[in-house]
C-alpha positions in Angstrom: -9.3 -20.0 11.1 -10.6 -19.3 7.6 -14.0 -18.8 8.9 -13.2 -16.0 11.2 -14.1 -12.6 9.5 -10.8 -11.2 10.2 -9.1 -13.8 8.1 -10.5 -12.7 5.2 -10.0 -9.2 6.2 -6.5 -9.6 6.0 -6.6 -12.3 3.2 -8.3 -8.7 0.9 -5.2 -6.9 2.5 -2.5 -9.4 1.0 -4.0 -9.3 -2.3 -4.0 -5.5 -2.4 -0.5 -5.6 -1.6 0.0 -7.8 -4.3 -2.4 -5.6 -6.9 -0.3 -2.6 -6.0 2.8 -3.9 -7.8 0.8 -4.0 -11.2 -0.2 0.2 -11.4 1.5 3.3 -11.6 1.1 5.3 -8.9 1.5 9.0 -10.2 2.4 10.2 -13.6 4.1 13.4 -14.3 3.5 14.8 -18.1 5.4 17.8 -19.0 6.7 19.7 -21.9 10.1 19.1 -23.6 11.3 20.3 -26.9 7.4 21.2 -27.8 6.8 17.3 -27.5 4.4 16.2 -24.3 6.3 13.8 -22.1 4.7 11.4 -19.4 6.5 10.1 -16.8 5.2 6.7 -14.9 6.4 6.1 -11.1 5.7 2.9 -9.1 6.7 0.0 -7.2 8.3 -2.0 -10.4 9.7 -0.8 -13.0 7.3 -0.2 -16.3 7.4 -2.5 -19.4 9.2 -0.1 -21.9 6.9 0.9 -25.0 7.3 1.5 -28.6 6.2 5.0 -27.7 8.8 7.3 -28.2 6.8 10.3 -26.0 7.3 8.4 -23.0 9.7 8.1 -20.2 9.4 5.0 -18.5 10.9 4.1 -14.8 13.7 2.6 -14.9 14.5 1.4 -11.6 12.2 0.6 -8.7 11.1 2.4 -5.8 13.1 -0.1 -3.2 11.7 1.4 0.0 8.5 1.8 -1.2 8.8 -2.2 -2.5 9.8 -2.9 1.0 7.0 -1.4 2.6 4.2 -3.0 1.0 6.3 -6.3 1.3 6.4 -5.8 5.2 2.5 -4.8 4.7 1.7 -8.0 2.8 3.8 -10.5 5.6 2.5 -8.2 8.5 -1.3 -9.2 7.4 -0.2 -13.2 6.0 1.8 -13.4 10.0 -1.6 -12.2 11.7 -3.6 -14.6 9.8 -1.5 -17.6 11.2 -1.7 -15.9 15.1 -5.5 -17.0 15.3 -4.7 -18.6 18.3 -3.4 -16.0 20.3 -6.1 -13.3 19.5 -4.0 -10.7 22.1 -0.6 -11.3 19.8 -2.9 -10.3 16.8 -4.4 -7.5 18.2 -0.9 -6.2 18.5 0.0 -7.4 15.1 -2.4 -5.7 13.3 -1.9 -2.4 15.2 1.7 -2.8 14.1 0.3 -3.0 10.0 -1.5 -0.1 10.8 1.3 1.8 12.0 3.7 0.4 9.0 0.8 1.2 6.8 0.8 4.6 7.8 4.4 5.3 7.1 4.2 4.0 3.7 1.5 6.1 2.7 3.3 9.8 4.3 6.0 8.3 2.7 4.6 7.9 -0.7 2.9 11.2 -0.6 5.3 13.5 1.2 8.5 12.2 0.5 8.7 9.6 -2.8 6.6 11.3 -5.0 7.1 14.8 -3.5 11.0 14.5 -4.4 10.3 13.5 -7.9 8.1 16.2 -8.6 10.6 18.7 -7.0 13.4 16.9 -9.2 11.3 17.0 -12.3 10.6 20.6 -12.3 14.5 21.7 -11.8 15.1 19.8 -15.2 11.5 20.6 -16.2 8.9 23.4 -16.4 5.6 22.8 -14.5 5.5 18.9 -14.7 1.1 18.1 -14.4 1.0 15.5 -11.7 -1.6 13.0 -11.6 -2.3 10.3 -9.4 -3.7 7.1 -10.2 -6.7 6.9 -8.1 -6.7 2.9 -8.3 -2.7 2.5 -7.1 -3.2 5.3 -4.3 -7.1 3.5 -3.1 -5.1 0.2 -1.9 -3.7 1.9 1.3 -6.4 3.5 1.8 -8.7 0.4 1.3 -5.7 -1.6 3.2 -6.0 1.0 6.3 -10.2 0.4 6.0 -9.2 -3.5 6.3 -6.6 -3.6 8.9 -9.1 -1.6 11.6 -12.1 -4.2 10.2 -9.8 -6.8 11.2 -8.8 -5.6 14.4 -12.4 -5.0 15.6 -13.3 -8.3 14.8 -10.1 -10.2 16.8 -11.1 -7.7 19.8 -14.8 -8.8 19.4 -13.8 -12.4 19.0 -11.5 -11.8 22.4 -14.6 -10.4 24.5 -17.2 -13.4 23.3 -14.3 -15.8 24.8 -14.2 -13.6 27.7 -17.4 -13.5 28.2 -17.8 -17.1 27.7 -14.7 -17.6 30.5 -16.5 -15.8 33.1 -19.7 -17.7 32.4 -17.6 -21.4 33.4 
């Protein structure tokens, strides 16, 4: 089991799961009162600072929290389906297709409707992304097809192997 490439391959894709709960994933700094104000969103809520410029999340994004949770035990249940390569195949298309619902959802919808609720209360918030937080779906994506190329390969050598007996 652990020797298999694709264990490790989705092994890298629970910890990014994990890592993704310790960044921001976009900030919005704007101008209120003549005083710069940045704005953290991500999957928890922020530690509060001492800073008295910043606005901190308060509350999680739940469905975003949820996602990357169903990510994480997507990639933990394929890791356990070793023996049935066919049910893993399947498994792993299934992340894929979670995986890429979180990240329209994350782009298009979360962090769109923040930025369109920040600039009624707010004039021309600057958005920035945190290329770290907004790399691990991307990376996680990159993992999930490794993985699934390497249960299909494993499937065809025992194929092969069946055919030769």
């Amino acid at each position: 089991m652990i020797q298999r490439i694709q264990t490790l391959w989705l092994a890298f894709i629970v910890l990014l799961s994990v890592a993704a709960f310790f960044f921001p994933i976009v900030d919005f700094t704007f101008e209120f009162k003549s005083m710069q104000i940045t704005q953290y969103y991500g999957l928890l809520p922020q530690p509060s600072t001492q800073d008295s410029e910043q606005f901190i999340q308060l509350t999680p994004a739940w469905s975003l929290v949820f996602m990357q949770i169903g990510v994480a035990l997507i990639a933990i249940v394929s890791i356990f389906l070793y023996k049935n390569r066919p049910l893993q195949v399947k498994f792993v298309a299934g992340g894929l297709l979670f995986l890429t619902i979180y990240i329209a959802f994350l782009l298009f919808v979360k962090i769109d409707g923040l930025e369109k609720g920040i600039t009624d209360l707010y004039t021309a918030p600057v958005v920035s992304y945190n290329k770290i937080a907004v790399s691990f779906p991307l990376l996680q994506i990159l993992l999930f097809i490794l993985a699934q190329r390497a249960i299909r390969k494993d499937e065809r050598i025992v194929r092969s192997a069946d055919r030769l007996r």
